[in-house]
C-alpha positions as CSV (number, residue, x, y, z in Angstrom):
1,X,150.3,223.5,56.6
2,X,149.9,223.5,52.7
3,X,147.3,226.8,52.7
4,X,149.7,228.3,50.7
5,X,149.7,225.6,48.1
6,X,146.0,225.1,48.4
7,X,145.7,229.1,47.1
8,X,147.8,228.6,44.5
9,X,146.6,225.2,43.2
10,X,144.3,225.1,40.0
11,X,144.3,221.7,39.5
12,X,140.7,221.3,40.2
13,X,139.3,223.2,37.4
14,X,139.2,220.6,34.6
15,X,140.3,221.9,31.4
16,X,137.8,219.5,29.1
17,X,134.4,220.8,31.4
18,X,136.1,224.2,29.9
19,X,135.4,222.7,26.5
20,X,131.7,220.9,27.1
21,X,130.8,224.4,28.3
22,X,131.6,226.4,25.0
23,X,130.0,223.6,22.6
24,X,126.7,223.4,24.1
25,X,127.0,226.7,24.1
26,X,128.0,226.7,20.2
27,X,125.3,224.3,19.6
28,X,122.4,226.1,21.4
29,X,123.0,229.2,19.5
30,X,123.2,227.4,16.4
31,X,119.6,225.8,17.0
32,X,118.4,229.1,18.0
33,X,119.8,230.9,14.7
34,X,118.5,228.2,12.6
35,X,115.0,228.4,14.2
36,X,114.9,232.0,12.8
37,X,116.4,231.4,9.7
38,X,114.4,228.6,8.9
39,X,111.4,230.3,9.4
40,X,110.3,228.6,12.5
41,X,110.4,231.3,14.3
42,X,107.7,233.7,12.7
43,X,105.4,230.5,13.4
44,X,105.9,230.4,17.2
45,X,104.1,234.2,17.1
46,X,101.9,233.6,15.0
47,X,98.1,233.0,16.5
48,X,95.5,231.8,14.3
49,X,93.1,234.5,12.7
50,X,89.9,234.8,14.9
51,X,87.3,236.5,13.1
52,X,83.2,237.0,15.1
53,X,79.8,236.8,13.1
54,X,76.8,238.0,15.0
55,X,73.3,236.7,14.2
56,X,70.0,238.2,14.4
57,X,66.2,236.7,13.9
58,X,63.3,238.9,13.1
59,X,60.1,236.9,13.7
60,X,58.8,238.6,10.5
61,X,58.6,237.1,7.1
62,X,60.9,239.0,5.2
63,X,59.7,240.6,2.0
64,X,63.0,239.8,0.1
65,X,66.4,238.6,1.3
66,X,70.0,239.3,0.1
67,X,69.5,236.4,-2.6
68,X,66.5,238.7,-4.4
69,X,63.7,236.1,-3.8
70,X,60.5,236.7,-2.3
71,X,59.5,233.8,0.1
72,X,56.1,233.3,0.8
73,X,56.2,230.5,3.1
74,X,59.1,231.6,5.5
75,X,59.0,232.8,9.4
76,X,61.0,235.1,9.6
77,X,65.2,236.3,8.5
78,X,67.9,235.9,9.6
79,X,70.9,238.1,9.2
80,X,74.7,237.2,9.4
81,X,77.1,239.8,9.6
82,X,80.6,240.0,9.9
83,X,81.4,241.9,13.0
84,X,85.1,241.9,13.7
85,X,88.8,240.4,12.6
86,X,89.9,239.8,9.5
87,X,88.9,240.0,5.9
88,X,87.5,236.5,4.4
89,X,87.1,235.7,0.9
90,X,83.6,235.2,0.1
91,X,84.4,231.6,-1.2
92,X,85.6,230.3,2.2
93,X,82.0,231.2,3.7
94,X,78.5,229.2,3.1
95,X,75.3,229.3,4.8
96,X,73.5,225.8,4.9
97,X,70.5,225.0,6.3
98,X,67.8,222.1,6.8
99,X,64.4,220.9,6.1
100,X,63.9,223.6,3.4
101,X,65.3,224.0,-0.1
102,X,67.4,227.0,-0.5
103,X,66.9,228.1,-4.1
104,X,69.2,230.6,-6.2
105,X,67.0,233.6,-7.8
106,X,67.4,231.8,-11.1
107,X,65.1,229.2,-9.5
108,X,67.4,226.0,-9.6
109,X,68.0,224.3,-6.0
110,X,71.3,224.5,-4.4
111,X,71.6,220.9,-3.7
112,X,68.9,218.3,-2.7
113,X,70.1,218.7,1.2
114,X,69.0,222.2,1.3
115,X,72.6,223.5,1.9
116,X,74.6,225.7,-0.4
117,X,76.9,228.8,-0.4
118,X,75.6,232.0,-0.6
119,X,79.0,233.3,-1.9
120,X,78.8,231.9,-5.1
121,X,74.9,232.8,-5.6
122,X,74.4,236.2,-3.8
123,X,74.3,239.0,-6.1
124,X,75.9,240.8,-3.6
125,X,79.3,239.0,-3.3
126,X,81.0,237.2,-5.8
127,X,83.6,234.4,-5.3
128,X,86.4,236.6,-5.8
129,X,85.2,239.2,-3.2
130,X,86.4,240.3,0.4
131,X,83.9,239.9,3.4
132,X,85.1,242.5,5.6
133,X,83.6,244.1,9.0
134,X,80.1,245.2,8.8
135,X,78.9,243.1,5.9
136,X,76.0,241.0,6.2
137,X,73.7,238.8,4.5
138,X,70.2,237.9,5.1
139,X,68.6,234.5,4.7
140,X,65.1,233.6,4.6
141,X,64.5,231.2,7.5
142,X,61.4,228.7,7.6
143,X,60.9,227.5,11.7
């Protein structure tokens, strides 16, 4: 019986599978290492910024809002404030609205649509400012 020589034989491990084995081995950790040194890897963490407003209507016409007019004709306010995440430049945020024109306290219109962006009109907040948590703005609101 050839047990003996069965034992002893290695013919069946193939030097060359040997040899695959270590390069895609090489080439994965190359591909992971260049991921991270690339910069692709901070990415795959990263999640998007997620930042919450909350709203609130009074059914009260407001005496003045956070633009310094004094509507006559409006309903009611409402106010927008920024509740949680992140800090936003006041430039990235407008408020628009419809069937009414918004007006600046210096009188001239925002836009013939009635929209506008109280970031760059606000007294308040300039362009160049931060919105941050708890800051809020109130808008005169015509129903």
């Amino acid at each position: 019986m050839k047990l003996k020589q069965l034992l002893n034989d290695d013919d069946a491990v193939s030097p060359v599978i040997g040899v695959i084995l270590m390069v895609a081995i090489t080439v994965i950790l190359a591909a992971v290492i260049a991921t991270f040194v690339l910069g692709l890897g901070e990415q795959v963490s990263q999640t998007s910024p997620n930042t919450s407003f909350s709203f609130d209507y009074e059914d009260s016409s407001p005496s003045e809002d956070s633009f310094g007019t004094s509507p006559g004709s409006l309903n009611g306010k409402l106010t927008i404030t920024h509740s949680g995440g992140p800090n936003i430049n006041a430039d990235q945020l407008s408020v628009a609205g419809a069937s009414r024109d918004f007006s600046n306290p210096d009188g001239t219109a925002w836009s013939d649509s009635g929209t506008g962006s109280g970031s760059t009109s606000d007294p308040t907040y300039s362009s160049s400012d931060e919105i941050s948590a708890g800051d809020s703005l109130t808008v005169g609101v015509d129903n």
